[in-house]
N, C-alpha and C positions, 0 to 999 in steps of 0.2 A: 650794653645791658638794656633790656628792654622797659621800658617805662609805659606805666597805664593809661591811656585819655581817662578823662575827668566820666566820660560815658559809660566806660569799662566800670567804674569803679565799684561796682558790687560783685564782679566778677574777681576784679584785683583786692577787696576783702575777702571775700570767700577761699583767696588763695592763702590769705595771711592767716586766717584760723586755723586752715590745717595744715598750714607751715608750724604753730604756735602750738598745736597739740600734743599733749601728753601723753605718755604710756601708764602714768600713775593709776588713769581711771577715776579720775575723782570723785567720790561722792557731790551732791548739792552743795554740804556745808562744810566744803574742802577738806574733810578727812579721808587719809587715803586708805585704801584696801587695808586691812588686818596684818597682812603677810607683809605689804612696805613699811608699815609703822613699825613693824616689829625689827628687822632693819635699822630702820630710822632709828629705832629706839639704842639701838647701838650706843652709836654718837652722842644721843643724850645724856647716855649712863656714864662716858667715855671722860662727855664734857665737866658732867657734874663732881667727879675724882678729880679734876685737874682744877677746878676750883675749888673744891676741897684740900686741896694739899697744902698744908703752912708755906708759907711765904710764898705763896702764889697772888700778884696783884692783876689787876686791871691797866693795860695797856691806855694811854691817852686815845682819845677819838679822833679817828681820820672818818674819812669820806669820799670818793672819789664820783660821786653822784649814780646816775644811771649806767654803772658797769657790767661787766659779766655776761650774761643771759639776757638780760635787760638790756644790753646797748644792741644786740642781735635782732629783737624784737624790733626797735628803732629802726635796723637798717633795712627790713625786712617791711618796715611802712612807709620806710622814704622811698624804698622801688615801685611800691603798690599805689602810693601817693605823690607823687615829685613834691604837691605844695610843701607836704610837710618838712621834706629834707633842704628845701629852697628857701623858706621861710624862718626855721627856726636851726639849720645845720646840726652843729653836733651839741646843741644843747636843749631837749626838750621841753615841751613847757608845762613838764609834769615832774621836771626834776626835782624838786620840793620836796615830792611823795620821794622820789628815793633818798634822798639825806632822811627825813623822820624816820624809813626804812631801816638806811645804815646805822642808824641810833638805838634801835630795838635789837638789831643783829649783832651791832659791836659788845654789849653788855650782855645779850641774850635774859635779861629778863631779869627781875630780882630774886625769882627763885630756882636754886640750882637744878633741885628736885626733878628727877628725867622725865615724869608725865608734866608737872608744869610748863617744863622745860618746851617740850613738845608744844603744849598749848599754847604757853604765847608764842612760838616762831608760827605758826598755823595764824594766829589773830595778826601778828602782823604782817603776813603774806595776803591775808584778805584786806587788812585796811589798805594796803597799799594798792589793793587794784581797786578799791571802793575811792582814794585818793584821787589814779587816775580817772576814773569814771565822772568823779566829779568835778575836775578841771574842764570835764566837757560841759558839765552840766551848767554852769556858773558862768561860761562862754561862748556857747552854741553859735549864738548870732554874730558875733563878730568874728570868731574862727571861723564859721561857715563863709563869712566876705572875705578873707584873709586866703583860703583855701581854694576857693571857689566853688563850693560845693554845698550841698543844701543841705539843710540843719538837720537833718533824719540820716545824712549820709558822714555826718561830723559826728553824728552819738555814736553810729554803730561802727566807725572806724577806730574810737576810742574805747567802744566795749571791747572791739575785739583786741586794743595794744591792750588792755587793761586782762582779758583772759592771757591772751601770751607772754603778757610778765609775770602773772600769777604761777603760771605754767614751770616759768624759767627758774621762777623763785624757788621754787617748791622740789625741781628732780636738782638744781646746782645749789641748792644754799643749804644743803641737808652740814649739822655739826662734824667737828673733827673729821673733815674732808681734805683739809691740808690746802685749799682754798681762799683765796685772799677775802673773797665774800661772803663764807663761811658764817653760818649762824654761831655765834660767839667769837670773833674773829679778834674781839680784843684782849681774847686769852692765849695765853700759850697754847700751841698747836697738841692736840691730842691724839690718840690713833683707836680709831674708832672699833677694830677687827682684833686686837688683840689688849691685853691687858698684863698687867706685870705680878706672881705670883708672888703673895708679899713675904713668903718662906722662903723660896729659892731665887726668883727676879725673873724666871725665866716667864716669857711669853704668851699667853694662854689666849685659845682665839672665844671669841665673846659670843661666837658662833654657838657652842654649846649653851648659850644663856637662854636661847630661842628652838634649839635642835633638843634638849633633854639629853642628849649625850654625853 
């Protein structure tokens, strides 16, 4: 597998952004297009019935740290960057921000409500790249000796793991995905495309909720 000189290395960033890029489109202020939320909002609505349902509780808290999308991102900078993967292996040092992550995602927020619902998974998809961003910020100069690389080349390496977890977060952590990373993932699994007709039980897709049909 090919590895970057420390010389390359704005070239082997440059590769990691648009490796790390989205089809979401995302606005500035990481809301996505109309037509994805609406989507999204599936899940919300999906998620919020299965926490509403009597005797439904909250699962204890696990964590498996930088998983999923996120561990891709990882491997995807330790090829662009050797220091990184040589230095710190398979435990990053931004792991931190994904446990607080998986704390926000395992309860999905105090309110069930499908637009809240929405908005804090969105607030925590940003604090978490704002998390990483600022592991660089608070340690430039010594990860930059540790790395080998100069401290302009340590921010914008970590903007850019911090865009492609963002990224990863945002199209793999959408609710009731049936997803072990799953925004609300410490609720019972829900299904996001169909719903249960409370007169007869049969199946009804939620697709009409968004289509008017």
């Amino acid at each position: 597998m090919t590895r970057c000189p420390i010389s390359a290395v704005a070239v082997c960033l440059a590769a990691l952004s648009a490796a790390a890029a989205t089809a979401q489109e995302e606005a500035p202020s990481g809301n996505s297009p109309q037509w994805l939320k609406s989507i999204e909002m599936l899940g919300h609505t999906a998620l919020a019935e299965r926490r509403n349902r009597p005797g439904v509780e909250l699962n204890a808290f696990t964590t498996d740290g930088c998983s999923g999308g996120m561990s891709t991102i990882w491997a995807i900078a330790g090829r662009a960057i050797p220091a990184l993967a040589d230095i710190h292996s398979e435990r990053p040092p931004w792991e931190h921000c994904c446990v607080t992550h998986d704390r926000a995602y395992h309860s999905a927020g105090p309110d069930p409500e499908p637009e809240a619902s929405y908005a804090n998974r969105l607030a925590a998809d940003l604090a978490l790249k704002s998390c990483v961003e600022d592991t660089a910020a608070s340690r430039t100069e010594p990860l930059a000796g540790e790395y080998g690389l100069s401290q302009d080349e340590v921010s914008l390496a970590y903007s850019l793991i911090a865009e492609g977890m963002f990224s990863a977060v945002r199209i793999g952590g959408q609710p009731c995905s049936g997803l072990p990373w799953r925004w609300g993932y410490g609720w019972p699994d829900c299904q996001a495309f169909f719903s249960l007709d409370p007169g007869t039980g049969d199946a009804v897709p939620r697709l009409k909720e968004i289509s008017g049909d």
